[in-house]
C-alpha positions in Angstrom: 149.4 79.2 182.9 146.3 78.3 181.6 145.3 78.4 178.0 142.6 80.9 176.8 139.2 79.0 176.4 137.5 78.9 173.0 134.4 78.5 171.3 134.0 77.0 168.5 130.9 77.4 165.8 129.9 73.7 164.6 126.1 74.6 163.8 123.6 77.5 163.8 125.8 79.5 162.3 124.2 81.6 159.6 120.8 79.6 159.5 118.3 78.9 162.2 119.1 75.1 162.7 122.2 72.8 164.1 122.9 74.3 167.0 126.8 73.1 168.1 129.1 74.7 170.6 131.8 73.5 171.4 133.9 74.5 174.4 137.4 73.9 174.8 139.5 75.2 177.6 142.4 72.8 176.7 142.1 70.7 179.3 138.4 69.3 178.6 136.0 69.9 175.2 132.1 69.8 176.2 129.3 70.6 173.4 126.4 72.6 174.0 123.9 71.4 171.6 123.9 68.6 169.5 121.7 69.8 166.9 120.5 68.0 163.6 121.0 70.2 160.6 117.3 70.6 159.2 116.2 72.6 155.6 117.4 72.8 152.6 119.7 69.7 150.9 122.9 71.7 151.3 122.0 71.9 155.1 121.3 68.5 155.6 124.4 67.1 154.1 125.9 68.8 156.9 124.8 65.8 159.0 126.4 63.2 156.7 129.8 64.9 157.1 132.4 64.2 159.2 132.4 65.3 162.8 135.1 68.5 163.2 136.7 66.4 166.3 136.2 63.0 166.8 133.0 62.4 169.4 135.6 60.5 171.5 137.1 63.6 172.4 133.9 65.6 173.6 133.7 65.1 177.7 129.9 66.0 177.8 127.5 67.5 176.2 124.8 70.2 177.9 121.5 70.8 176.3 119.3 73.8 176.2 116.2 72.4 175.2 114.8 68.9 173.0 113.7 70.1 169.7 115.3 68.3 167.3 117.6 71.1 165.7 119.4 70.8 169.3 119.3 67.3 170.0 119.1 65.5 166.8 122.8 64.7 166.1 123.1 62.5 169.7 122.8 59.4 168.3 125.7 60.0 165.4 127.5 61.5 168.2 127.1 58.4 170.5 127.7 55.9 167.6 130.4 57.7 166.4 132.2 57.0 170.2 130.7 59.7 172.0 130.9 58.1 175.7 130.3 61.1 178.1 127.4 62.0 179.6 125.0 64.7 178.4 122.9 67.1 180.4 119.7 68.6 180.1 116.8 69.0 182.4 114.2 66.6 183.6 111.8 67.7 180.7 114.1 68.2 178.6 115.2 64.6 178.6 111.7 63.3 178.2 111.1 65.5 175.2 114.7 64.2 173.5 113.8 60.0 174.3 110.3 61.3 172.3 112.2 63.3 169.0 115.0 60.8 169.2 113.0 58.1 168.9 110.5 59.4 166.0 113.8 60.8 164.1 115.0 57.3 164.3 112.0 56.2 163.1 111.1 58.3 160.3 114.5 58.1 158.8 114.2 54.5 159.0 111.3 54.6 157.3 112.1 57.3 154.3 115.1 54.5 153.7 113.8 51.8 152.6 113.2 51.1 149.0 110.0 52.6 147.6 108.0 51.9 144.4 107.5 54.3 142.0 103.2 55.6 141.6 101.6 54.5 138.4 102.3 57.4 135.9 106.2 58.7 137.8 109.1 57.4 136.9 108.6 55.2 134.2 111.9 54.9 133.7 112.6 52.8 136.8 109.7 51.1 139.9 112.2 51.8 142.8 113.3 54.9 144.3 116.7 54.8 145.8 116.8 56.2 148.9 120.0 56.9 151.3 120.5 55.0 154.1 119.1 56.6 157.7 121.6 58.6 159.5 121.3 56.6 162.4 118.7 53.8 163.6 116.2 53.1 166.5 119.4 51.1 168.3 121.3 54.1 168.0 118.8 56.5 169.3 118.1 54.2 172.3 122.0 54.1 173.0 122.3 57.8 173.2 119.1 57.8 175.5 120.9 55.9 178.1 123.7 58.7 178.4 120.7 61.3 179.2 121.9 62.6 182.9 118.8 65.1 184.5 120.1 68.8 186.3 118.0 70.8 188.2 117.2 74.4 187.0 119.0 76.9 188.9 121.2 74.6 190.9 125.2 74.8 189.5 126.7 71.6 188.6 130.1 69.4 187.3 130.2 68.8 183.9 134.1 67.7 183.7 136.5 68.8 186.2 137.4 72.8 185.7 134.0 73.3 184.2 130.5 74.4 185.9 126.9 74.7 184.8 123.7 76.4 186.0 120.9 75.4 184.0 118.3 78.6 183.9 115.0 78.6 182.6 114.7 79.9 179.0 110.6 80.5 178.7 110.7 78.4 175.3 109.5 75.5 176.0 108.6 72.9 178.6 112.1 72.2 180.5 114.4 74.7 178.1 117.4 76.5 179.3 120.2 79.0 179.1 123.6 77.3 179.9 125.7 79.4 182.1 129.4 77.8 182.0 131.8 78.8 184.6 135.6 77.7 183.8 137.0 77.6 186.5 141.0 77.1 185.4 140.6 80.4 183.5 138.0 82.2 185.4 136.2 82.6 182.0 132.0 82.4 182.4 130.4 82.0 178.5 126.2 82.2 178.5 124.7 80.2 175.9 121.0 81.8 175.5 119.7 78.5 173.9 116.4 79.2 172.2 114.2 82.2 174.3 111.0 82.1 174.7 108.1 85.0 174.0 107.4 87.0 177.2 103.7 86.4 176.4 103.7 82.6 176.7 100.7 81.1 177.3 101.8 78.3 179.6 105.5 79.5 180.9 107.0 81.8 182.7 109.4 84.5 180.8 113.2 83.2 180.5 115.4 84.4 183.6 117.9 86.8 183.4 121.1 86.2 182.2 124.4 86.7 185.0 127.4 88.7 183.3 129.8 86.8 180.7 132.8 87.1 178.9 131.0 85.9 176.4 127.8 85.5 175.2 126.3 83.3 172.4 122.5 84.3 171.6 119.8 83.2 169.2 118.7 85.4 166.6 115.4 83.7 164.9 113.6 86.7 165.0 117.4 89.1 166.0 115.3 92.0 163.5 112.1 91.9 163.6 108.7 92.2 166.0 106.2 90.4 166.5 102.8 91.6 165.9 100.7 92.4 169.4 99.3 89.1 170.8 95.7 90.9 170.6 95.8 91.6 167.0 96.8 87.8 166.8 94.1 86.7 168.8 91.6 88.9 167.2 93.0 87.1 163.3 92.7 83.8 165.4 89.2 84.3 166.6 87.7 85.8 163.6 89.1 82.9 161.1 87.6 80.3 163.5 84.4 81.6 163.8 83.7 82.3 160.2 84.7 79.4 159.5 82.9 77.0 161.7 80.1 79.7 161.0 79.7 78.7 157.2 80.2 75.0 158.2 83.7 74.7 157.1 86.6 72.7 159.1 89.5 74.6 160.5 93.1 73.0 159.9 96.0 74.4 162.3 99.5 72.3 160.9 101.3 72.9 164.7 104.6 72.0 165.9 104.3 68.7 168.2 106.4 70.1 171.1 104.8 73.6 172.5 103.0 74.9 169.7 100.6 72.1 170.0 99.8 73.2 173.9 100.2 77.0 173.0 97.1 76.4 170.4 95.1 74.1 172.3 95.6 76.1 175.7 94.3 79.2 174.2 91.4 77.4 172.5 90.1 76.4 175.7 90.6 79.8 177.1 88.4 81.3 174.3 85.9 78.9 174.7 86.2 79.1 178.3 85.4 82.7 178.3 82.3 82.5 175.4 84.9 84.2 172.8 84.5 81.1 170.4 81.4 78.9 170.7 81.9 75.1 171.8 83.0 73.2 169.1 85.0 70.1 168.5 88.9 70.1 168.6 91.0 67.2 167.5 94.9 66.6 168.0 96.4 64.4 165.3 99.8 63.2 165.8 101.7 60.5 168.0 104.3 62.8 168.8 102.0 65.5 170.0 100.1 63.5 172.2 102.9 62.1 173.9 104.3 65.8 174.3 100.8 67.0 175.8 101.3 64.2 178.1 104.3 65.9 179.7 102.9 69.3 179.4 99.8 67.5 181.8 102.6 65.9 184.0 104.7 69.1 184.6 101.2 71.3 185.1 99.8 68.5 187.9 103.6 68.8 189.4 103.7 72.5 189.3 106.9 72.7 188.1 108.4 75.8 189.1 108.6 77.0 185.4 105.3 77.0 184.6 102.9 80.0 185.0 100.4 79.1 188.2 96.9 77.6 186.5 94.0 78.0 187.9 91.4 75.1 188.3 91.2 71.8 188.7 90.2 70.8 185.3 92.6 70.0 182.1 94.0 73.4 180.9 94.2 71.6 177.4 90.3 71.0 177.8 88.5 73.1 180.0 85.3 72.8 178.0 85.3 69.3 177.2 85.5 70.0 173.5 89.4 68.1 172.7 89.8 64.9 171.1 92.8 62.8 171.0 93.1 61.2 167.4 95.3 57.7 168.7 94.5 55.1 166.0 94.1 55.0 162.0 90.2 54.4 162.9 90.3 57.8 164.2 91.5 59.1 161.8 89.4 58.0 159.2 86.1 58.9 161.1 87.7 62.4 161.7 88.2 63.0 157.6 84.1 62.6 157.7 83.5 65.3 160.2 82.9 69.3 158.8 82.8 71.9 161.1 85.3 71.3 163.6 89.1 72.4 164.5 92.4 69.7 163.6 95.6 70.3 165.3 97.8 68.3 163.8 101.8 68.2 163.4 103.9 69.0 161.5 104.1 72.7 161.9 105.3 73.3 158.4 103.0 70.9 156.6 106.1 69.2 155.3 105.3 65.8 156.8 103.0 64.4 159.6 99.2 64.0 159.8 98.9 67.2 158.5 99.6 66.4 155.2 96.7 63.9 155.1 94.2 66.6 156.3 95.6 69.5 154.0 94.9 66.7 150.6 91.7 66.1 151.8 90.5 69.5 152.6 92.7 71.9 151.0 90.1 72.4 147.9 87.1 73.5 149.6 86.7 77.3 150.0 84.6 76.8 153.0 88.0 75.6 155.1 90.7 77.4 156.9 94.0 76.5 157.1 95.5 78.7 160.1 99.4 78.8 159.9 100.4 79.9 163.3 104.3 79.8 163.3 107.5 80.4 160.9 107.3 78.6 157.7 110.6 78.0 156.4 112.0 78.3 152.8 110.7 75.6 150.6 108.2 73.9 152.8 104.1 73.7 152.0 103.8 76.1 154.7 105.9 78.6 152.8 104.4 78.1 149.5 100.6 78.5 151.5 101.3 81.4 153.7 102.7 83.3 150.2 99.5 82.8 148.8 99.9 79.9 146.4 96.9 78.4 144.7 99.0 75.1 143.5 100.9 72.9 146.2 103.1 69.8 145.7 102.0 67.6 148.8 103.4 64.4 149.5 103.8 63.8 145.7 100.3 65.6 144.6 99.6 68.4 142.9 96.5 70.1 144.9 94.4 73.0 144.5 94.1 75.6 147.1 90.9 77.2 147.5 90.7 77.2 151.2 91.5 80.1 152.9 94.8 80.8 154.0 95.9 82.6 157.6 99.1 83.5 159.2 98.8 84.4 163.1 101.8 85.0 165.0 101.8 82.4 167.9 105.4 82.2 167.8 107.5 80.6 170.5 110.3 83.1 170.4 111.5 86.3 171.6 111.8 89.3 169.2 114.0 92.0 168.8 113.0 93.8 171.1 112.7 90.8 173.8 116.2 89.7 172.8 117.4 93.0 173.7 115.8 93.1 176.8 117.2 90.2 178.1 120.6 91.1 177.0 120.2 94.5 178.9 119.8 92.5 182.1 123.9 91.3 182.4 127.0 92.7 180.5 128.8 90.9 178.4 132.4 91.0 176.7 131.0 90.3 173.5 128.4 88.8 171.8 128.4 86.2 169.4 124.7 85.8 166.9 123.7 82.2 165.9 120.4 80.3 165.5 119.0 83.0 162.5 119.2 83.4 159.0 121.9 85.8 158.3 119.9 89.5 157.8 118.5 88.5 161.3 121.6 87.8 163.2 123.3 90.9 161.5 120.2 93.0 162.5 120.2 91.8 166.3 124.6 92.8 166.2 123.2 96.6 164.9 121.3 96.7 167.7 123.3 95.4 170.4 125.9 97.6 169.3 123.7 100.6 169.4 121.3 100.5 171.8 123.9 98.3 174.6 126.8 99.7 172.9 129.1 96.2 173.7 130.5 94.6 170.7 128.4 92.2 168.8 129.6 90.0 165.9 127.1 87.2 163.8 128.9 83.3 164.3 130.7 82.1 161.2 130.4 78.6 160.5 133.4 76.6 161.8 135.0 79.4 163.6 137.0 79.8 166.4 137.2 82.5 169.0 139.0 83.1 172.1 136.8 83.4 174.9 137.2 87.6 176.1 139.3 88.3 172.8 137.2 86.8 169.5 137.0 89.0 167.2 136.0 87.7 163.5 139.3 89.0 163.2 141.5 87.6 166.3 139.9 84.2 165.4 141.9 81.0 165.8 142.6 79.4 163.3 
């Protein structure tokens, strides 16, 4: 007789970053996820400890989607003796190559020695830095392991275990994993991140099938998203007065979908005479390279996409964007007043952003237009609760621009979370990908309003697939 599957919680479990799932049905172990732990320092030494299992014993791995808190750990993984092959979609794949690649890059570059400025550390000239958790070399080897899956078609991972790969509505080429173990008869859904019903460029995540289990995100498990009109009407209104009064509008954006969210419903507003004409520049490598995708998927009509209209570039419809691609540009842009940046990263914690926020952050004619979550600790944070000091890439600046939060955020709420749910039973349902008061607040509601037992993912447990309980875990 066959042994009862389990799932085991290696990441995402009680903060929104890490994602790790790891399947074993004792007879093959696949991951879902191999996400990179991003935040505070306690979370991040997470990636400098040992793997649970050694990576030679995971078969495969499945992705949901590329952003780095669900890709990030591949290279470790691979160097470690990872030898399987991992699967994701088409898009998906392209978007990992791009984050892998920049990880590699950044981490390189944060490791080498750095002097001290004039007037810091007087004490000593170098800072010592920690060595990068892996390199370029290591992110091009776990690259060459990516294996593309069509959406919606079922697949082999390892012998006794199949995948369907359906679309998640988070970003370009994200998915929900449907496993089907076929030894057992088991079927565990991993939601992956889900996307806001309202997205400007994708279609809303499919419905889920029926599962014995169910693992599902819970960034937002407790709260609601304010109505995209209200957010529109905060967008529309900052711009205007601002470009109005001659001051320069600063959006920090995610590079991978928040970028193409913004910028698509720019050009819609200018499109339709909302906002007047006016001059919109993208700053960051990583953006532009994701924006080329978004362009490729759009001119392939990929079937995930909402249908566009037009011949034209739905990024530019007015001829107003700018693609910032050289230092040069950059400089010239720091001249310009009364014009829109879009520039990565989404939490003003690193990027091209940083540059435009020390430049510009002291002039009250400016708007700085935060238009996503801000974790704890980052710039973002500090601006969105009103600070009029911020600590940016080692200066202390003064904030007199002003300050706007708008919700454009890429996932579902409560109530869409919910929704989807409501679509398939399940035997139980297991929280992960939220802060804790979040993934406890989606579990009261599944267990009220679906009334089908709900329980928030422990870091490092076990459950039995059907059975797992916090308390029936194994240990």
């Amino acid at each position: 007789m066959a042994s009862e599957p389990t799932i085991q919680f290696l990441g995402a479990a009680g903060s929104v970053t890490g994602s790790r799932y790891l399947i074993d049905t004792g007879s093959a172990k696949i991951l879902v996820d191999a996400g990179m732990f991003q935040g505070d320092k306690e979370l991040k030494e997470r990636n400098y400890e040992p793997f649970p299992i050694p990576p030679s014993e995971i078969d495969a791995i499945v992705l949901t989607h590329g952003h780095l808190d669900h890709v990030g750990y591949l290279p470790k993984l691979v160097r470690d003796g990872f030898t399987g092959k991992v699967y994701g979609t088409k898009w998906t794949n392209k978007i990992a190559e791009i984050i892998l690649l920049d990880s590699a890059k950044i981490q390189e570059m944060e490791s080498r020695p750095r002097k001290g400025r004039k007037g810091r550390e007087k004490q000593r000239n170098v800072q010592v830095t920690r060595a990068p958790l892996y390199t370029s070399t290591d992110a091009a080897q776990a690259i060459f392991h990516l294996q593309d899956v069509p959406m919606d078609k079922e697949f082999e991972v390892v012998p006794g275990i199949r995948a369907t790969l359906r679309n998640a509505g988070h970003i370009l080429g994200s998915a929900s994993v449907e496993l089907n173990l076929t030894e057992s008869g088991k079927r565990i859904v991993v939601s992956g991140d889900l996307g806001k019903a309202g997205h400007q460029i994708l279609l809303p995540a499919e419905a889920p099938p029926p599962a014995d289990a169910m693992i599902v995100e819970s960034t937002y498990g407790d709260n609601h998203h304010e109505p995209d009109d209200v957010a529109i009407a905060k967008f529309v209104n900052a711009i205007k007065e601002t470009i109005h009064r001659g001051g320069t509008v600063i959006i920090p954006a995610f590079a991978v979908d928040r970028t193409e969210v913004v910028l698509r419903q720019i050009g819609e507003l200018m499109k339709n005479g909302t906002l007047p004409p006016t001059p919109v520049y993208v700053d960051g490598r990583m953006s532009l390279s994701v924006l080329d995708l978004y362009r490729a998927a759009i001119a392939e009509k990929d079937p995930s996409l909402r249908p566009l209209q037009g011949n034209a570039d739905p990024f530019n419809p007015v001829g107003q964007l700018h693609e910032v691609r050289s230092w040069e540009d950059r400089m010239d842009l720091a001249k310009k007043r009364g014009v829109i940046i879009v520039a990565s990263s989404g939490m003003a914690s690193g990027g091209p952003v940083v540059g435009h926020l020390a430049g510009r952050l002291d002039d009250p004619n400016n708007t700085v237009i935060l238009v996503g979550y801000q974790g704890e600790g980052t710039p973002g944070r500090a601006l969105a609760g009103g600070a009029k000091r911020l600590m940016l890439d080692g200066r202390e600046l003064l904030v007199r621009s002003r300050i706007e939060h708008v919700g454009f955020s890429g996932h579902a709420d409560a109530e869409e979370l919910i929704s989807w749910l409501a679509k398939a039973p399940a035997g139980k349902t297991y929280a992960v990908h939220g802060e804790p008061e979040q993934a406890e607040g989606l579990c009261r509601r599944i267990r009220s309003a679906l009334h089908r037992p709900a329980a928030v993912a422990k870091f490092l447990e076990r459950v039995q697939v059907g059975r797992g309980t916090a308390e029936q875990q194994v240990a």
